[in-house]
C-alpha positions in Angstrom: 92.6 -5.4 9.5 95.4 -4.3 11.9 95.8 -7.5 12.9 95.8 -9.5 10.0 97.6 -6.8 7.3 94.6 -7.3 5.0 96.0 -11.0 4.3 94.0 -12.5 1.7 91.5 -9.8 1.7 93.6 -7.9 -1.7 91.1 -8.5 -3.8 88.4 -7.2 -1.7 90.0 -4.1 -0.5 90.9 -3.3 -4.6 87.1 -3.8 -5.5 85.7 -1.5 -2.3 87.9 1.2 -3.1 87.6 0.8 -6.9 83.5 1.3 -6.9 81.0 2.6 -4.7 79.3 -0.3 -2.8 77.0 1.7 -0.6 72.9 1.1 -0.9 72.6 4.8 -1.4 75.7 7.2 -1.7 74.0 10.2 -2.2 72.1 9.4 1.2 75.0 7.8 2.6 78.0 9.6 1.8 81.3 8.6 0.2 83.5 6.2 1.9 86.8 7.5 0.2 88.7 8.3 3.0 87.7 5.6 5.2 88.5 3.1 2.3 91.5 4.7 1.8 92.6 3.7 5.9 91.6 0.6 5.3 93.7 0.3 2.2 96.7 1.5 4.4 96.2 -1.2 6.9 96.4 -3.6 4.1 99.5 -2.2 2.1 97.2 -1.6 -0.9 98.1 1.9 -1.6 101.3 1.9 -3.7 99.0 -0.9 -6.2 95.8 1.3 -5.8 96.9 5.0 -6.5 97.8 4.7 -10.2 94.4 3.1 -10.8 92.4 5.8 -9.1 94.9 8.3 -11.1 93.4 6.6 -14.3 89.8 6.6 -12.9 89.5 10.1 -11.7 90.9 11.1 -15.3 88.6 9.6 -17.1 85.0 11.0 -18.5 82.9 8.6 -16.8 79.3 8.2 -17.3 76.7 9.9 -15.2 75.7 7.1 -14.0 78.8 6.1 -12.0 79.3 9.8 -10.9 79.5 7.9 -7.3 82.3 5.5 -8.4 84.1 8.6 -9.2 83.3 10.8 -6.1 85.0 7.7 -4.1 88.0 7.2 -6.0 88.5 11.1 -6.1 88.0 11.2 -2.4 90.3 8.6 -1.7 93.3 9.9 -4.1 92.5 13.3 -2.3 93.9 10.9 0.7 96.7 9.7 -1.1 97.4 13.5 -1.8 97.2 14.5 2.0 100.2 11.5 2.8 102.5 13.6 0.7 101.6 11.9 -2.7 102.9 13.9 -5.3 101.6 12.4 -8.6 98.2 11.9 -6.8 98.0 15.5 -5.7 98.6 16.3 -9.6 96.1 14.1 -10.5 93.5 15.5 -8.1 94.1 19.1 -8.9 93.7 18.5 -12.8 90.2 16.3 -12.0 88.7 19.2 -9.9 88.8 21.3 -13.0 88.4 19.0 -15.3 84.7 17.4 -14.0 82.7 20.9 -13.0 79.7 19.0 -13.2 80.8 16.6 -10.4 82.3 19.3 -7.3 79.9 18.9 -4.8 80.7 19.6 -0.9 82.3 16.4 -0.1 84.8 16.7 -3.7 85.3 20.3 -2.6 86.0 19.8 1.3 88.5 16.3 -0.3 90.1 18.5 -3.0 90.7 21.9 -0.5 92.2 19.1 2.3 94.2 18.0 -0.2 95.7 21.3 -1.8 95.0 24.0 0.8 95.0 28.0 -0.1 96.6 26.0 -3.7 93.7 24.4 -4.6 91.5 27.4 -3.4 93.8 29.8 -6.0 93.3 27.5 -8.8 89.8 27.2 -8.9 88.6 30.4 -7.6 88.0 31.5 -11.4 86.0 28.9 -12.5 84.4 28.6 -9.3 83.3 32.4 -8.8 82.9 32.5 -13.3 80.0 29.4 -13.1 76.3 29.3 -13.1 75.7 26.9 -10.3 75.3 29.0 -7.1 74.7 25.9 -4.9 78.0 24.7 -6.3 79.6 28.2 -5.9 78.0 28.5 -2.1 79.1 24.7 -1.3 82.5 25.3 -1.8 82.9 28.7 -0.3 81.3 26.9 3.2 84.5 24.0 2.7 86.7 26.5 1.8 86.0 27.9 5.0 85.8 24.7 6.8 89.1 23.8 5.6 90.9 27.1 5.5 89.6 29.4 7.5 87.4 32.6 7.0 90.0 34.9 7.5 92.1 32.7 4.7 89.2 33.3 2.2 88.2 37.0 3.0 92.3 37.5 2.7 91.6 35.8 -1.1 88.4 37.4 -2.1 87.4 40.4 0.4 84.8 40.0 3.1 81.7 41.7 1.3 82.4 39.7 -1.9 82.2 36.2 0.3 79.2 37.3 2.7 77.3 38.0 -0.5 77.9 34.4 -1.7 76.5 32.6 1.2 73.6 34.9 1.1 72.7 34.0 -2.5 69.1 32.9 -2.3 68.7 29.5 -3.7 65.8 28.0 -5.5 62.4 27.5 -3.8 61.8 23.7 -3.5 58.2 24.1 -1.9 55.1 25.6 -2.6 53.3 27.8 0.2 49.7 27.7 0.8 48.0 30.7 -1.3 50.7 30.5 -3.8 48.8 28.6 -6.1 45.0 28.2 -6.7 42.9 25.6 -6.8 42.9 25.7 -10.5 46.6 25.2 -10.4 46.5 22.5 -8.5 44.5 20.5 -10.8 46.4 21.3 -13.1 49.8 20.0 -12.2 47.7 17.0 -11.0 46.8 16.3 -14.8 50.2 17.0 -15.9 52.1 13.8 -17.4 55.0 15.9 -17.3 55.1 16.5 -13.7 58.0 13.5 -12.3 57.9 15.0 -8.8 55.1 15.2 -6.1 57.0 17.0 -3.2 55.0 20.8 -4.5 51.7 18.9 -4.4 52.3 17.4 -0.6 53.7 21.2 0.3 50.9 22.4 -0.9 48.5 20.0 0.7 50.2 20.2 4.1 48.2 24.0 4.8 45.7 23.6 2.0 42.3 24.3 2.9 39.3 21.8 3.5 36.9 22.4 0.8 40.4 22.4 -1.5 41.3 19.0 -0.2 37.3 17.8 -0.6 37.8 18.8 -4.9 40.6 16.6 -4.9 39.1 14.0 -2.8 36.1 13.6 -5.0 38.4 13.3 -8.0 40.5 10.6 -6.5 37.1 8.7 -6.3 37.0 8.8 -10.4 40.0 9.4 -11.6 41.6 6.9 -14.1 44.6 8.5 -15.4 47.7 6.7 -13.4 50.5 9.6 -13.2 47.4 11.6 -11.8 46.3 8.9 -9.5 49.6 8.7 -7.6 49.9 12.6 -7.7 46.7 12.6 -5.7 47.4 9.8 -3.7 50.3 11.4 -2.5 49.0 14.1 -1.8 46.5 12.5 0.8 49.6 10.8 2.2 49.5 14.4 4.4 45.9 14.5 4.5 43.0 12.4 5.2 40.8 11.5 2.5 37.3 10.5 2.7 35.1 10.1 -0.2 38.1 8.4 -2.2 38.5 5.8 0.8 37.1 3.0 -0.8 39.0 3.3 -4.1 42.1 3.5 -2.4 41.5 0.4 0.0 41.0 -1.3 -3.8 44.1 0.1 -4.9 46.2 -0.7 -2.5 44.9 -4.7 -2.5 45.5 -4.2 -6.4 48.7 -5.5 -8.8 50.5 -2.0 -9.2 53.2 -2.2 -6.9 53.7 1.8 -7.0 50.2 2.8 -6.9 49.5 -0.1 -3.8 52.1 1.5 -2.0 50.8 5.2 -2.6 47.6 4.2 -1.4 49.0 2.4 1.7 50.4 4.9 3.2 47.0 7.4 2.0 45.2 4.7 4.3 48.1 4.9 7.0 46.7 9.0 7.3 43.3 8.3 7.2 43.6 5.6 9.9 42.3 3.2 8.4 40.6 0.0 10.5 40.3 -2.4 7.5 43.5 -1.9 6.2 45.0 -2.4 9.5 43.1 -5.7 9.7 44.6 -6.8 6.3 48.2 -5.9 7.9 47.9 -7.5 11.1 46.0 -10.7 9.4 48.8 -11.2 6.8 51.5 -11.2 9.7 50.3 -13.7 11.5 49.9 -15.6 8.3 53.5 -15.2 7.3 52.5 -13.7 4.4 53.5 -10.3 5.5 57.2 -10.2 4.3 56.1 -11.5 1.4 54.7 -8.5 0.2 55.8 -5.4 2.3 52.9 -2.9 1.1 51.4 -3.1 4.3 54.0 -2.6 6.8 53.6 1.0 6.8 50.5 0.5 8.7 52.0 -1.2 11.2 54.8 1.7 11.9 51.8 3.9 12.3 49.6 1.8 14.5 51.3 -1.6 15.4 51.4 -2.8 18.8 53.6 -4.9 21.7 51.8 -8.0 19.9 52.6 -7.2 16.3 56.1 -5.8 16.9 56.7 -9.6 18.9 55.3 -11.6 15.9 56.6 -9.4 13.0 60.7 -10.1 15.3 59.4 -14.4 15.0 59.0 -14.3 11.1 62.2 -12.4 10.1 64.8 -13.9 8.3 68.4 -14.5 9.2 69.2 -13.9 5.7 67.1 -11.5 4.4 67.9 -9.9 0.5 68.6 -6.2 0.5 64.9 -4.7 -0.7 63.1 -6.5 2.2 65.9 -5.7 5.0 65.6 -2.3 3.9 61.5 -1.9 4.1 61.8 -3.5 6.9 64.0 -1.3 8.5 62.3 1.7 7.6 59.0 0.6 9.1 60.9 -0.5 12.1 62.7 3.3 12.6 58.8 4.6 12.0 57.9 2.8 14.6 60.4 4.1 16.9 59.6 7.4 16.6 56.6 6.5 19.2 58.4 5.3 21.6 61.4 2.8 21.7 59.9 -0.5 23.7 61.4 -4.0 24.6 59.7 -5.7 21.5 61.0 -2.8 19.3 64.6 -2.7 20.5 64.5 -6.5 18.9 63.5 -5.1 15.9 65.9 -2.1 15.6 68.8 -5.0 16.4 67.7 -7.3 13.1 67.9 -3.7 11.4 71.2 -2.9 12.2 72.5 -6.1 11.6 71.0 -6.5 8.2 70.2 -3.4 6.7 72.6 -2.2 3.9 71.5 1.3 4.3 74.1 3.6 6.3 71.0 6.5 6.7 69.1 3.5 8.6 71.8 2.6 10.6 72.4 6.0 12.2 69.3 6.3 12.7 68.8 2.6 14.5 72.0 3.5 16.7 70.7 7.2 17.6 67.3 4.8 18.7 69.3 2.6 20.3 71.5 5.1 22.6 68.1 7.3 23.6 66.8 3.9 25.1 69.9 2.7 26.2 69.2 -0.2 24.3 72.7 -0.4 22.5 74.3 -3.5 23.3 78.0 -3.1 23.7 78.7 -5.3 20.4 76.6 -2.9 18.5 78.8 -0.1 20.0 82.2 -1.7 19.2 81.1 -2.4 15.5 80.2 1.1 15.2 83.4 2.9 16.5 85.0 1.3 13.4 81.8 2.1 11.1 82.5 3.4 7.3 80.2 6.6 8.7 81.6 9.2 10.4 78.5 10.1 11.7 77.9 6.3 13.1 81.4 6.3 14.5 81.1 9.5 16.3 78.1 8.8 18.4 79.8 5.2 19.0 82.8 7.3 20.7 81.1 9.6 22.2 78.9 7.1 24.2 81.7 5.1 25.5 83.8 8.3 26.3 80.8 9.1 28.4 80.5 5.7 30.0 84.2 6.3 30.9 83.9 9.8 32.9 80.6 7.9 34.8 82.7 4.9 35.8 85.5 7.4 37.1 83.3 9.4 39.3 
């Protein structure tokens, strides 16, 4: 981009900056700032800034919250190079869209307006219900400022008793609920998450998990199916074991891949088999169900013949199952055969959360190729580029000495 000015690359630039291409922002992060560099580099600032102005101002649909986070991110830029109307335009969007201010709009708006920004919306701020919003931007605003800046603004007891607000329990210990309560939320068709059930599960008791395994062995209720399926995702089942096997061979893509990874706990032989028969057949990629039971148990055989039968031009869903299986697999030990493998993923993976975590594999092995390690010191990810500079900063110094 330095090179060539962007030159013939307008269009692109505008539609990158313009909405959130990222597999997965919430994972991944916004790219605002980094777009906005590369906007610079291509002289697409001046043409880009009263269309973000526009955007941010707008009441935008839930749905394209991450569209939004980006453009407000990169006007915050703007606003830092000295951009008047944008700096207007971001203080007014900071109060106007409450619902939006999470840490990275509340570290972008305080770079961009300092102890101003911090004035204005203090009230609001220190007046709403949301105490992870309220704690979030206390921790930038300290980031950004400095702690003695905000205990200056609101006194030191007032902002230690902020970040000590207790926040809302997201798991479920052991004892806290009975047996009866369990079964409960099992049956409940209201119940859209599972992550209580697998907390619970993790230090639940044997003859607990046995009730459950017996039901999973008769159950026919679907929502209660995957909810117990889950659960034995942490904990291997028994009497259910046969049922699940049929499951996951079955035509209901969710519940086959619940009970996959139930048969990747209990160890299963047979469904091992079915993995390791459908690789070799080429009809593994086909339908990625079973890789997890490769991550958990593959070999130096099957990490060789699943690296012959992947694409060069894989679509997004398979690159990304893929490449989760692959990091899996890593975490027992980085190999020859699975360095291959971690390569395809970072090549072809959209996901930015998988591609940290490929390069982090990579550098523990010393398996990062020094292409890999250029592409990265220029990544969208901070996070990505960091380890990428650190690594050849450190290759420097050893070369010295």
């Amino acid at each position: 981009m330095r090179r060539t000015k962007g030159l013939g690359l307008e269009r692109e630039i505008d539609r990158a900056c313009l909405r959130a291409q990222g597999f997965d922002p919430q994972v991944d992060g916004s790219r605002g700032a980094w777009l906005h560099e590369l906007a610079q580099l291509g002289g697409r600032t001046s043409n880009l800034s009263p269309r973000m102005e526009r955007a941010i101002a707008k009441s935008a649909p839930r749905e394209s919250v991450w569209d939004w986070t980006q453009q407000f991110e990169w006007l915050a830029r703007e606003a830092q190079q000295g951009n008047d109307t944008a700096r207007k335009a971001v203080f007014k969007a900071f109060g106007d869209r409450q619902r939006d201010r999470g840490a990275d709009v509340a570290r972008a708006y305080l770079e961009a307006t300092g102890r101003a920004g911090f004035e204005a919306a203090w009230d609001s701020i220190r007046d709403g219900e949301d105490e992870c919003e309220r704690e979030e931007f206390m921790r930038e605003a300290i980031a950004v400022l400095g702690r003695a800046e905000v205990e200056r603004r609101i006194g030191r007891a007032l902002l230690n008793r902020l970040l000590r607000q207790k926040r809302r329990p997201t798991a479920v210990r052991a004892g806290a609920w009975s047996s009866r309560d369990v079964e409960a939320t099992i049956s409940n068709a209201n119940t859209a998450r599972s992550v209580p059930l697998i907390a619970w599960a993790k230090s639940a008791r044997r003859d607990e998990l046995e009730q459950l395994d017996q039901r999973l062995a008769t159950e026919v209720e679907r929502g209660a199916l995957l909810r117990l399926l889950r659960i034995f995702s942490v904990r291997p089942l028994r009497a259910g074991l046969e049922r699940t096997r049929q499951f996951a061979r079955g035509r209901d893509p969710q519940l086959a891949r619940a009970a996959v990874l139930a048969l990747v706990r209990a160890e299963d032989e047979s469904a091992l088999t079915i993995a390791r028969t459908r690789l070799r057949a080429a009809r593994l990629l086909r339908d990625t169900r079973w890789l997890p039971l490769l991550a958990s148990r593959g070999d130096a055989a099957d990490a060789r013949a699943l690296a012959q039968r992947l694409p060069s031009s894989p679509g997004i869903p398979l690159a990304h199952d893929v490449g989760v299986t692959v990091l899996e697999w890593a975490k027992r030990g980085v190999t020859k055969e699975l360095v291959s493998l971690l390569l395809w993923t970072w090549d072809h993976t959209p996901c930015g959360h998988c591609r940290t975590a490929v390069l982090r594999a990579l550098l523990r092995s010393r398996g990062a190729p020094a292409r890999v390690l250029a592409e990265a010191r220029f990544d969208a990810s901070p996070t990505i580029e960091t380890l990428a500079r650190q690594r050849q900063g450190r290759s420097r110094r050893s070369q010295k000495a």
